[in-house]
mmJSON file of the N, C-alpha and C atoms, coordinates in Angstrom:
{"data_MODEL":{"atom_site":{
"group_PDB":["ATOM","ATOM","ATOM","ATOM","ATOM","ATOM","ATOM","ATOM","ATOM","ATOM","ATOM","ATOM","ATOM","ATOM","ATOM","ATOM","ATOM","ATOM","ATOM","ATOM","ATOM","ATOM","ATOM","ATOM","ATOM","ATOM","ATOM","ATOM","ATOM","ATOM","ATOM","ATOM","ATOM","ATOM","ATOM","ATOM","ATOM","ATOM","ATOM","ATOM","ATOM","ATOM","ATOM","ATOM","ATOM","ATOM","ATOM","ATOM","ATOM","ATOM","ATOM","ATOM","ATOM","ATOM","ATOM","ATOM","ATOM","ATOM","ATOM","ATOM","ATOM","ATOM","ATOM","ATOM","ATOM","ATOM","ATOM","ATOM","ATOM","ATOM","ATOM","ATOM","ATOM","ATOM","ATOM","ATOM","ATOM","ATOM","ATOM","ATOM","ATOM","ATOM","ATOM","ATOM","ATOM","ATOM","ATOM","ATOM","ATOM","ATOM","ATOM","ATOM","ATOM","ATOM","ATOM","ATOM","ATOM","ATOM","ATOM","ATOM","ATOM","ATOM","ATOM","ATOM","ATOM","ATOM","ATOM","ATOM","ATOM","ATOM","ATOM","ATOM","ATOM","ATOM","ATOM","ATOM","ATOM","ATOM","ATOM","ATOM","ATOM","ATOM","ATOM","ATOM","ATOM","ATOM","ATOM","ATOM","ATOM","ATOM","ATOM","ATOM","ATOM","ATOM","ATOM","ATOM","ATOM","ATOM","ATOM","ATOM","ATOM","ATOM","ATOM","ATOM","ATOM","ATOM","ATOM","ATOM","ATOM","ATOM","ATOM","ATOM","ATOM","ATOM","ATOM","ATOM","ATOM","ATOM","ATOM","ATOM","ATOM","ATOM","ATOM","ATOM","ATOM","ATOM","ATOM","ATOM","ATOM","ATOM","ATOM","ATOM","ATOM","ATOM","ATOM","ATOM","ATOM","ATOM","ATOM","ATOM","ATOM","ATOM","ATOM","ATOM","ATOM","ATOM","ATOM","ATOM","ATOM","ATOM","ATOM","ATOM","ATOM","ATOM","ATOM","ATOM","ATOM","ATOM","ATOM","ATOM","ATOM"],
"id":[1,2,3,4,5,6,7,8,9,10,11,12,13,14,15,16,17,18,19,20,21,22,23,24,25,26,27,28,29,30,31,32,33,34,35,36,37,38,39,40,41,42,43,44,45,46,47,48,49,50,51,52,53,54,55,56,57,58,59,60,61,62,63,64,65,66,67,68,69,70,71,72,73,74,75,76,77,78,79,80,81,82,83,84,85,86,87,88,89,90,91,92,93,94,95,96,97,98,99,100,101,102,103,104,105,106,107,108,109,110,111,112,113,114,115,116,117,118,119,120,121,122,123,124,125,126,127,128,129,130,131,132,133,134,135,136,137,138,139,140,141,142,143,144,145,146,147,148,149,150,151,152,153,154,155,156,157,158,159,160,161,162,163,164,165,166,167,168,169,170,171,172,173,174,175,176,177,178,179,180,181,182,183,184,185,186,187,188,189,190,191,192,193,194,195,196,197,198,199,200,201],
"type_symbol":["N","C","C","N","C","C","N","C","C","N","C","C","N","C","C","N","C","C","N","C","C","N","C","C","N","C","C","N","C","C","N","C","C","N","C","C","N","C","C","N","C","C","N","C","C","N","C","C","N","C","C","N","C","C","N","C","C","N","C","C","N","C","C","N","C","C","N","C","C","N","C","C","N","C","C","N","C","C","N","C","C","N","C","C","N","C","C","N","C","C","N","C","C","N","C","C","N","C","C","N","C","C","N","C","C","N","C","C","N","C","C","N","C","C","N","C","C","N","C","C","N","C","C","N","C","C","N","C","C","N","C","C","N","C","C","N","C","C","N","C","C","N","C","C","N","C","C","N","C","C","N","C","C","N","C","C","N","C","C","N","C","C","N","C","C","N","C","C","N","C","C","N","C","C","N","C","C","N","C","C","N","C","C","N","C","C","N","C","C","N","C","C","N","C","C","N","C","C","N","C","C"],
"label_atom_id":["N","CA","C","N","CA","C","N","CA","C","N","CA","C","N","CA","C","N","CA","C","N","CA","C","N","CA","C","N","CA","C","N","CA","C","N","CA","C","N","CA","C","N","CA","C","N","CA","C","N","CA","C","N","CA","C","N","CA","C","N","CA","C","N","CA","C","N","CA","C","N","CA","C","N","CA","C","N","CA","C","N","CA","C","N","CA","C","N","CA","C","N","CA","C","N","CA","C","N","CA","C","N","CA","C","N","CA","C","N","CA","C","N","CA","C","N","CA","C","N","CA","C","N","CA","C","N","CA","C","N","CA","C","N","CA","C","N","CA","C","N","CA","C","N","CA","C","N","CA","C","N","CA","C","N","CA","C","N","CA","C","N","CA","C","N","CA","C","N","CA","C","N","CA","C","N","CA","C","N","CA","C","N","CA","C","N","CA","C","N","CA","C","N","CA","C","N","CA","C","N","CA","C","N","CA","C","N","CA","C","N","CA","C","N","CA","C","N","CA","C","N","CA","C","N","CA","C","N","CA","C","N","CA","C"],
"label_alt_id":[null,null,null,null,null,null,null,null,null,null,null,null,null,null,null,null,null,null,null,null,null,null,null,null,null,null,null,null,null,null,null,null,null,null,null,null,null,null,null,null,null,null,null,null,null,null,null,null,null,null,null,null,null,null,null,null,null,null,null,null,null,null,null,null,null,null,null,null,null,null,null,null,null,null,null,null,null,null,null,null,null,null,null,null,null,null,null,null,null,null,null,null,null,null,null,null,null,null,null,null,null,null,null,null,null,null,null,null,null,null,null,null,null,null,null,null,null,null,null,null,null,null,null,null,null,null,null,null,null,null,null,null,null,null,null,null,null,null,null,null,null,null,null,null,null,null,null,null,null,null,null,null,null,null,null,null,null,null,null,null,null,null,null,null,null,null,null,null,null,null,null,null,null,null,null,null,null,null,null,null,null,null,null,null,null,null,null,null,null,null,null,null,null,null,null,null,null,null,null,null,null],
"label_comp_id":["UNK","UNK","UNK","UNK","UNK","UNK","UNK","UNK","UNK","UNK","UNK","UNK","UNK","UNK","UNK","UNK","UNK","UNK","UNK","UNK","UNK","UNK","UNK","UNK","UNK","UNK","UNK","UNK","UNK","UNK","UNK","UNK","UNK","UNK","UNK","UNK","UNK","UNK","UNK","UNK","UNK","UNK","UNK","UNK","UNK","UNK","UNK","UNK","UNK","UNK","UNK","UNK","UNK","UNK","UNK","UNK","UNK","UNK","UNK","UNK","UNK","UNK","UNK","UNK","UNK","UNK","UNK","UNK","UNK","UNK","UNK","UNK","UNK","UNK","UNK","UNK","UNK","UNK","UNK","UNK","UNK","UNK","UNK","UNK","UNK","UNK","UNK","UNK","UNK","UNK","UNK","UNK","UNK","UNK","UNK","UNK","UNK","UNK","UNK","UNK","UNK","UNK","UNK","UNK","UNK","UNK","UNK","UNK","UNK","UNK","UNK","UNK","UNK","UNK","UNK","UNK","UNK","UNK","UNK","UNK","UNK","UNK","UNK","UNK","UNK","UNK","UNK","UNK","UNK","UNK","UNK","UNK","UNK","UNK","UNK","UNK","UNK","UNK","UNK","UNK","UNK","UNK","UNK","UNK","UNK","UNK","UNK","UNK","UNK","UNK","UNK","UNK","UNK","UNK","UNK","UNK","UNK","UNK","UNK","UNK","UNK","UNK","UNK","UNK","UNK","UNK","UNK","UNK","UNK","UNK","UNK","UNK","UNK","UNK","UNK","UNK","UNK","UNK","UNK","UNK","UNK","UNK","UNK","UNK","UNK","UNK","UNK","UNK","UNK","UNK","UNK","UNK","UNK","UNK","UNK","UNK","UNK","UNK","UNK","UNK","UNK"],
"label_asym_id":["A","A","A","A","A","A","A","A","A","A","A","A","A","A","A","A","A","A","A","A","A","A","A","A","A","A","A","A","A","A","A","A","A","A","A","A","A","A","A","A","A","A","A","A","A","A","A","A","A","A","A","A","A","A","A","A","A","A","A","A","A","A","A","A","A","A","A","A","A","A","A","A","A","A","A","A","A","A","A","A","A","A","A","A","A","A","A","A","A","A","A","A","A","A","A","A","A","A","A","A","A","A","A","A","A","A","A","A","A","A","A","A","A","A","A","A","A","A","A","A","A","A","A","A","A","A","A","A","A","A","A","A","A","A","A","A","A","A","A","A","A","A","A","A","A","A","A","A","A","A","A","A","A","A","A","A","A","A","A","A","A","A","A","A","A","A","A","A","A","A","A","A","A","A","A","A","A","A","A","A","A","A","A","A","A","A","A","A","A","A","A","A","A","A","A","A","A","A","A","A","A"],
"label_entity_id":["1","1","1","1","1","1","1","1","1","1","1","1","1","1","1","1","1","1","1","1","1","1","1","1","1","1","1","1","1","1","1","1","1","1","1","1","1","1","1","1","1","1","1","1","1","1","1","1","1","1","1","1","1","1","1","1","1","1","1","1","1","1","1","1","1","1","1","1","1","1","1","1","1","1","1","1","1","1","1","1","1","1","1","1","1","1","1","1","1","1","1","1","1","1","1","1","1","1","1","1","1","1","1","1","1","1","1","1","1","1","1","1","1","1","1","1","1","1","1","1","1","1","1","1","1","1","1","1","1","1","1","1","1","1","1","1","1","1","1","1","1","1","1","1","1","1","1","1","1","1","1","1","1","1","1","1","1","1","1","1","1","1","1","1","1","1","1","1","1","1","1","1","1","1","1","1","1","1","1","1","1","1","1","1","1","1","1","1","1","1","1","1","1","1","1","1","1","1","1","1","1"],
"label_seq_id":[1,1,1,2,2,2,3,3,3,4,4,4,5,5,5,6,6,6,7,7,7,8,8,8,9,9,9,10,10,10,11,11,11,12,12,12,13,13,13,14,14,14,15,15,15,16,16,16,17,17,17,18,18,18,19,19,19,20,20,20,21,21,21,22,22,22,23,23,23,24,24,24,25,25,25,26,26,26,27,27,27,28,28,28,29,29,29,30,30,30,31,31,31,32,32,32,33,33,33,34,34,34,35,35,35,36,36,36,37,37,37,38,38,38,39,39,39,40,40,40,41,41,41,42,42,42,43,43,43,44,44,44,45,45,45,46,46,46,47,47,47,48,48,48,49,49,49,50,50,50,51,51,51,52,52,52,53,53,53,54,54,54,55,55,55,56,56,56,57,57,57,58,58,58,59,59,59,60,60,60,61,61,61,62,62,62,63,63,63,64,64,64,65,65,65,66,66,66,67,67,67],
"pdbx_PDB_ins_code":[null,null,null,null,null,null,null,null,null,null,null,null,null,null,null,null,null,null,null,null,null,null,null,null,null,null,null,null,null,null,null,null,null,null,null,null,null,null,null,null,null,null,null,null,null,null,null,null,null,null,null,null,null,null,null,null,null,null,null,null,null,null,null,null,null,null,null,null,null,null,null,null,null,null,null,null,null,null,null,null,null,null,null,null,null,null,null,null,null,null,null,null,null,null,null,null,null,null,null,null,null,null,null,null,null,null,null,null,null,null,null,null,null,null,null,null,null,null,null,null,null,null,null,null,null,null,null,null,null,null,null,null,null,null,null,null,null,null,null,null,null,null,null,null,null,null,null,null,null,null,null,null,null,null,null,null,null,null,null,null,null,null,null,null,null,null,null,null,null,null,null,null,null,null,null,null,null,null,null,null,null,null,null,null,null,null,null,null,null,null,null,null,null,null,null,null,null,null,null,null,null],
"Cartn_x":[10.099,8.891,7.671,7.181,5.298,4.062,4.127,2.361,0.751,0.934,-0.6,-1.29,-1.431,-2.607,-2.761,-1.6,-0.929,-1.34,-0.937,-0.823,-2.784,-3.579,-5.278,-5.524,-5.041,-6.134,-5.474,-4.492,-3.971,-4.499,-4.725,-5.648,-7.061,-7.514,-8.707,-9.009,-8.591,-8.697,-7.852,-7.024,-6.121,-6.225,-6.759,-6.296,-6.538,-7.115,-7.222,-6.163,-5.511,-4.281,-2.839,-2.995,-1.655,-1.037,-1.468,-0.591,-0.185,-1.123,-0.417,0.637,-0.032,1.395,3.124,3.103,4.401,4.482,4.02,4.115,4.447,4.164,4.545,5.954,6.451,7.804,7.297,6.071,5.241,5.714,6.138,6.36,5.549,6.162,5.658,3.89,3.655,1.612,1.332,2.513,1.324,1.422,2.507,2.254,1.064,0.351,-0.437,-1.319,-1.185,-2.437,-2.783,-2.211,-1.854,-2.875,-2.02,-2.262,-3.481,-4.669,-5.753,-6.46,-6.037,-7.133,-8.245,-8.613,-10.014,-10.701,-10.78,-11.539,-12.082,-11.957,-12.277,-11.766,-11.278,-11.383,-10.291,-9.308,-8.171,-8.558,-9.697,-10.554,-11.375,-11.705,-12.289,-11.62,-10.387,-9.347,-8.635,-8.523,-7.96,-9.018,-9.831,-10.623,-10.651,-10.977,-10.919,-9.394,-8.602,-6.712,-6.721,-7.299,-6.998,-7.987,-8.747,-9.749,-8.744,-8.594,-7.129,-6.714,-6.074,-4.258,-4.853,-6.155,-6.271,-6.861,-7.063,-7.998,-6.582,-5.389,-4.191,-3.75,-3.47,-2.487,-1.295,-0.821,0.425,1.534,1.341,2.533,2.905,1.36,1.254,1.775,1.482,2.091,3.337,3.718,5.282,6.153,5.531,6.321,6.097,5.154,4.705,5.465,5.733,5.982,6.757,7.434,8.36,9.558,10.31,10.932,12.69],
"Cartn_y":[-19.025,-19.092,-18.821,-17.767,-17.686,-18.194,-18.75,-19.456,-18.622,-18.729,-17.712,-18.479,-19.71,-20.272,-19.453,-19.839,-19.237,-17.828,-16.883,-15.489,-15.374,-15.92,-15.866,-16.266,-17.158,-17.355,-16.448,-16.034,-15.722,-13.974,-13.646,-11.868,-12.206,-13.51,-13.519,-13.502,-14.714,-14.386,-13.304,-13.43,-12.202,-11.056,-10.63,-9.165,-8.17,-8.009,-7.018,-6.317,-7.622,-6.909,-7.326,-7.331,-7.389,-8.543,-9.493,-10.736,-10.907,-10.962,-11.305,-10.424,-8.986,-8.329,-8.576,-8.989,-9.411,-10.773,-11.74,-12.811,-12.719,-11.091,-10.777,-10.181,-9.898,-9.061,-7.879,-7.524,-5.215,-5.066,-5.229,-4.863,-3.078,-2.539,-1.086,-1.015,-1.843,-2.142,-2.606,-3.392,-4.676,-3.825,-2.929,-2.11,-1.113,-0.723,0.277,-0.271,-1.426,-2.207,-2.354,-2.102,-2.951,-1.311,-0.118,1.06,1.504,0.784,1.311,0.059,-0.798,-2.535,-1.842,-0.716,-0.606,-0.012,0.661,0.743,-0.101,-1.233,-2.734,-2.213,-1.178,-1.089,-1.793,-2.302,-3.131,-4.47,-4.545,-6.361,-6.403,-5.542,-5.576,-5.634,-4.879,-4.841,-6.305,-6.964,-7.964,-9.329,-8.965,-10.201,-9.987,-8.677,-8.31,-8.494,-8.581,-8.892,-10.251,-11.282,-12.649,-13.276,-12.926,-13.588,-12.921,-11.669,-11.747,-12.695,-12.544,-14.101,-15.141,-15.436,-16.774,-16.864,-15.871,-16.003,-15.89,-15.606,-15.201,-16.252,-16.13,-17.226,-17.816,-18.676,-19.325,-18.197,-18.454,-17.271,-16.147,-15.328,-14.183,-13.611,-14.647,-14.771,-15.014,-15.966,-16.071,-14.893,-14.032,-13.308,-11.588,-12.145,-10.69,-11.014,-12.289,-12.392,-13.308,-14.341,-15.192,-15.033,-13.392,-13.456,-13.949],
"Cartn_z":[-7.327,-8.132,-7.247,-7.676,-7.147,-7.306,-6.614,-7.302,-7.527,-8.569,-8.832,-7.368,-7.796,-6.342,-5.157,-4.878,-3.042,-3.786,-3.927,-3.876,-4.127,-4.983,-5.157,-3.881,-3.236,-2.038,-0.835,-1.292,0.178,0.096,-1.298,-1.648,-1.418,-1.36,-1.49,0.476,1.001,2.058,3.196,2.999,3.715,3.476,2.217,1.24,2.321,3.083,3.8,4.821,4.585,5.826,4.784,3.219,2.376,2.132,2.887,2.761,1.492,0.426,-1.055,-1.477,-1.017,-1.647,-0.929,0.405,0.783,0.313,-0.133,-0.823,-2.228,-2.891,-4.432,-4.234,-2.863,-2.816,-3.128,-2.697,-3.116,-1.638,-1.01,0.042,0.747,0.221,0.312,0.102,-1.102,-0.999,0.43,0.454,2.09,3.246,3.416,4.492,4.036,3.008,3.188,3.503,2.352,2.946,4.565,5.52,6.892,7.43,6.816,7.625,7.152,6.059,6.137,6.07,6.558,6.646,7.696,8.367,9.404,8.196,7.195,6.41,5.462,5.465,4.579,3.286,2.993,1.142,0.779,1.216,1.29,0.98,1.875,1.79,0.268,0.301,-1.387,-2.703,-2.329,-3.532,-3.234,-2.0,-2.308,-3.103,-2.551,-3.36,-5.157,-5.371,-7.008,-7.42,-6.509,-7.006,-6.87,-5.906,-6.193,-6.941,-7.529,-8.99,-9.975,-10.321,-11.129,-11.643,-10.283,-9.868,-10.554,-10.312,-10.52,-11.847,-12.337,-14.001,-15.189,-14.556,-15.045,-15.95,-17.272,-17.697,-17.187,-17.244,-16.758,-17.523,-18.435,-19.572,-18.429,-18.562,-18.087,-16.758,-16.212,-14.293,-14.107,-15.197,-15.259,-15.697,-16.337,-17.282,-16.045,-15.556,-14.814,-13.38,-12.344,-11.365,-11.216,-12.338,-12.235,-13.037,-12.96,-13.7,-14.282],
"occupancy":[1.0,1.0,1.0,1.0,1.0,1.0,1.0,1.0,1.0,1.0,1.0,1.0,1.0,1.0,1.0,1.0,1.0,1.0,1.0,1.0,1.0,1.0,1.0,1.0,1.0,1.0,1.0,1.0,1.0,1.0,1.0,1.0,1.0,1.0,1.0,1.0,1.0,1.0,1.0,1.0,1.0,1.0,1.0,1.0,1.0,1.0,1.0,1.0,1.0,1.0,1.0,1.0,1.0,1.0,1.0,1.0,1.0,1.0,1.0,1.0,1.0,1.0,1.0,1.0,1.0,1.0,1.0,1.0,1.0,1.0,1.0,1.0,1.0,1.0,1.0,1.0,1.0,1.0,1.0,1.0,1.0,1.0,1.0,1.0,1.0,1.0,1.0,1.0,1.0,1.0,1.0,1.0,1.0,1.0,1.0,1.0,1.0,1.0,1.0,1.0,1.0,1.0,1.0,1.0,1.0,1.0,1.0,1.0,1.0,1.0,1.0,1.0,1.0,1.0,1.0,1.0,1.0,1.0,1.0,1.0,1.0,1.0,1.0,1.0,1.0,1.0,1.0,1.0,1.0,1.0,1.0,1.0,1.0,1.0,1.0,1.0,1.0,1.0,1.0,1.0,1.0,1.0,1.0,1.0,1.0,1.0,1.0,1.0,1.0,1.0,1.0,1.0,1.0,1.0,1.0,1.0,1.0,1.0,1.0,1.0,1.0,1.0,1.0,1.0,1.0,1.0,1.0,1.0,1.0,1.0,1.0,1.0,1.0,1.0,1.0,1.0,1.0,1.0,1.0,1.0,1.0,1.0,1.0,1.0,1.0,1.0,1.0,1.0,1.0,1.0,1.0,1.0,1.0,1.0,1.0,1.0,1.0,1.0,1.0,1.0,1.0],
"B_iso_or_equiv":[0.0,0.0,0.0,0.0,0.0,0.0,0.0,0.0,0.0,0.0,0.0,0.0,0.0,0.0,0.0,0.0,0.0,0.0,0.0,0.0,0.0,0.0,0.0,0.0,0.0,0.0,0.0,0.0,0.0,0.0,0.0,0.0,0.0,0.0,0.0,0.0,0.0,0.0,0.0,0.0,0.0,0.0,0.0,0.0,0.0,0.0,0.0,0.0,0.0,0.0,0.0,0.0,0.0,0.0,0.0,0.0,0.0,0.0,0.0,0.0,0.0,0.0,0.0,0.0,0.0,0.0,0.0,0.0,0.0,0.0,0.0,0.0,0.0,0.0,0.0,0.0,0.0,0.0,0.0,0.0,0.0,0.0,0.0,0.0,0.0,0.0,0.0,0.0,0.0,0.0,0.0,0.0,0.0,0.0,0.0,0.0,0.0,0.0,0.0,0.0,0.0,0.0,0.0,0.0,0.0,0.0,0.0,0.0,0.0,0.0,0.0,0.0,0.0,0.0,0.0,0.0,0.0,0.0,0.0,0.0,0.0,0.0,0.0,0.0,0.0,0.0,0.0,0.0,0.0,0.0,0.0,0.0,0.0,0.0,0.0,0.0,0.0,0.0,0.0,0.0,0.0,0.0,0.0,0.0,0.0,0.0,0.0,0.0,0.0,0.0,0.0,0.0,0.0,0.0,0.0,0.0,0.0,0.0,0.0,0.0,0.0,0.0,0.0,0.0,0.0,0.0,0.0,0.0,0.0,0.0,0.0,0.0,0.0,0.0,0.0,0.0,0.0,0.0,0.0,0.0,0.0,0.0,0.0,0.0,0.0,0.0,0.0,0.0,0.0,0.0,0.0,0.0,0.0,0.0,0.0,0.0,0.0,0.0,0.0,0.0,0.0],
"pdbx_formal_charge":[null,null,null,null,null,null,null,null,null,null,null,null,null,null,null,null,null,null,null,null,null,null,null,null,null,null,null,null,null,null,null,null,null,null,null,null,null,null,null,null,null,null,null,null,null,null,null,null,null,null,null,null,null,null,null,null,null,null,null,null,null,null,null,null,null,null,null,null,null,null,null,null,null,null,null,null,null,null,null,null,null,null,null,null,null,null,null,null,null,null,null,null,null,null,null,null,null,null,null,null,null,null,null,null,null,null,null,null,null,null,null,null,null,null,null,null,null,null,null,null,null,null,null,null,null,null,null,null,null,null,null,null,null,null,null,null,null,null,null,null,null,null,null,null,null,null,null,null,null,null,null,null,null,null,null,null,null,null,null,null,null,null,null,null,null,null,null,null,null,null,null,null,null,null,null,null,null,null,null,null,null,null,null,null,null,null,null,null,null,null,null,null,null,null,null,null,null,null,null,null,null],
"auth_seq_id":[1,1,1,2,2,2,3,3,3,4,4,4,5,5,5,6,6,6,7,7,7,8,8,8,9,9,9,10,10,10,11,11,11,12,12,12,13,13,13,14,14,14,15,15,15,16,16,16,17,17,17,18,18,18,19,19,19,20,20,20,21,21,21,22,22,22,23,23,23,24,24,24,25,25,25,26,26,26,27,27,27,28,28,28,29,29,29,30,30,30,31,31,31,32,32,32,33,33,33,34,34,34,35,35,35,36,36,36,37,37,37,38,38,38,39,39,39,40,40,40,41,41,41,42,42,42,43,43,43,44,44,44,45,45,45,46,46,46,47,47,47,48,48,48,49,49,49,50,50,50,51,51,51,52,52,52,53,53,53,54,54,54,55,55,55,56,56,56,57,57,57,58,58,58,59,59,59,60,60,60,61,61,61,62,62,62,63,63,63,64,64,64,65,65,65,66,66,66,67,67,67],
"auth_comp_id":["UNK","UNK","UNK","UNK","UNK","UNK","UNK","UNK","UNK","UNK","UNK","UNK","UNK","UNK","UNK","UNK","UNK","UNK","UNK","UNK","UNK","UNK","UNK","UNK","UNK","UNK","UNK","UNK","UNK","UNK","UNK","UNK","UNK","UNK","UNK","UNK","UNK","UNK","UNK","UNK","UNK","UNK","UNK","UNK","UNK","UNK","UNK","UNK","UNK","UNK","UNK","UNK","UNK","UNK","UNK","UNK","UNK","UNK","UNK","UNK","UNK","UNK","UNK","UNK","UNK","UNK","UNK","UNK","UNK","UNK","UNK","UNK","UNK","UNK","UNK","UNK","UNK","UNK","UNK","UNK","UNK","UNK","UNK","UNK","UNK","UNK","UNK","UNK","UNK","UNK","UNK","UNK","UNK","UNK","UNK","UNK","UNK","UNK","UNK","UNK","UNK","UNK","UNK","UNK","UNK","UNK","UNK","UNK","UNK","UNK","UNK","UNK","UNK","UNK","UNK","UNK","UNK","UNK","UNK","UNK","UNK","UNK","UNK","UNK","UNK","UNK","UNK","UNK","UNK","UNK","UNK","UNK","UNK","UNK","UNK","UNK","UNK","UNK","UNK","UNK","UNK","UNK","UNK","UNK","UNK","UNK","UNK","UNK","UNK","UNK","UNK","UNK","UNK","UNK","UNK","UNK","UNK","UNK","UNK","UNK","UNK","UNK","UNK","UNK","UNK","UNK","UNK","UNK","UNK","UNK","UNK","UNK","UNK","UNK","UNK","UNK","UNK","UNK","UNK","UNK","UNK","UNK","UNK","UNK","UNK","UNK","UNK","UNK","UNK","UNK","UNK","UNK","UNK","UNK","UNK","UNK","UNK","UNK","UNK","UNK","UNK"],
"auth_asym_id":["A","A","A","A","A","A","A","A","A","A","A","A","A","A","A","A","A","A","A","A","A","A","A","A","A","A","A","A","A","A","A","A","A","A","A","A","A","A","A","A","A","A","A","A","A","A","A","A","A","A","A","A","A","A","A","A","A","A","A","A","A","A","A","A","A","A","A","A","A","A","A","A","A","A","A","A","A","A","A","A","A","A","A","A","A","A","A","A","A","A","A","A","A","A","A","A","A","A","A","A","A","A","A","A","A","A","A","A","A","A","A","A","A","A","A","A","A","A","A","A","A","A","A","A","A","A","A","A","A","A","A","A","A","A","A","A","A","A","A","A","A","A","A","A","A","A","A","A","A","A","A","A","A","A","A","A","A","A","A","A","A","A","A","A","A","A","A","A","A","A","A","A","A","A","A","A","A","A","A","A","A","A","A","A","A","A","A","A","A","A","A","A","A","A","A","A","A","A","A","A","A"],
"auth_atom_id":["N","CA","C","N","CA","C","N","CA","C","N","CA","C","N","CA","C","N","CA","C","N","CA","C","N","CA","C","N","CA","C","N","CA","C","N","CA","C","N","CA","C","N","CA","C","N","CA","C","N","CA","C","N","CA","C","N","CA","C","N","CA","C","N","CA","C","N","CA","C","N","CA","C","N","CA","C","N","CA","C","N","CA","C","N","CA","C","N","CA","C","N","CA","C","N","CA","C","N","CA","C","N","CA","C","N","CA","C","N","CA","C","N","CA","C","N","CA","C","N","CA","C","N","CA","C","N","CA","C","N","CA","C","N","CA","C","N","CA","C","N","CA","C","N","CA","C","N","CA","C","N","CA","C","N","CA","C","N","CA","C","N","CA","C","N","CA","C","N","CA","C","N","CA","C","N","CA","C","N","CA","C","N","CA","C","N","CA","C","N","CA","C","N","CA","C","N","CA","C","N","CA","C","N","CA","C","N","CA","C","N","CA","C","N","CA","C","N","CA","C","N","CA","C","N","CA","C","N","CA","C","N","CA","C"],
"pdbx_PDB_model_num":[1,1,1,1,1,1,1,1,1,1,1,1,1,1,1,1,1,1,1,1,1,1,1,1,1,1,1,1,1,1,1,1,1,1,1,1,1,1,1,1,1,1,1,1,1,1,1,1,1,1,1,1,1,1,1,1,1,1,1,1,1,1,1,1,1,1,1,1,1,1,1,1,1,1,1,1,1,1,1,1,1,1,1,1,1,1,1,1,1,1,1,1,1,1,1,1,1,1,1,1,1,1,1,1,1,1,1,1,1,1,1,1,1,1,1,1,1,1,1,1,1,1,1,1,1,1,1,1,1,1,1,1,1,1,1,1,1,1,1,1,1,1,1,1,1,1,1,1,1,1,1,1,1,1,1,1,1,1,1,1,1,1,1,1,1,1,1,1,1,1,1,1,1,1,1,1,1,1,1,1,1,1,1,1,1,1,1,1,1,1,1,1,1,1,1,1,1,1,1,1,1]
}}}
């Protein structure tokens, strides 16, 4: 089971170098993420991906990442 929590804070603060996505099992995202984190645009998409996570219904998160 994934926790919306863990995966919002960990895009919000980490997003730049993928952490959430190897925490979602995207595996293949968190490395891109990794190979363009010197351009910050990685850090931006992670913060707009963990307000997401966290605005997410329970239903929704379950049904999208707890399956």
């Amino acid at each position: 089971m994934k926790s919306k929590v863990a995966a919002g804070v960990l895009a919000i603060l980490l997003g730049g170098l993928g952490v959430h996505k190897f925490y979602l099992g995207k595996i293949g995202m968190g490395i891109l993420y990794i190979l363009f984190c010197w351009t910050s645009i990685p850090s931006l998409i992670g913060l707009i991906e963990g307000i997401i996570y966290l605005t997410k219904s329970d239903e929704e998160w379950n049904r999208q990442y707890n399956k």
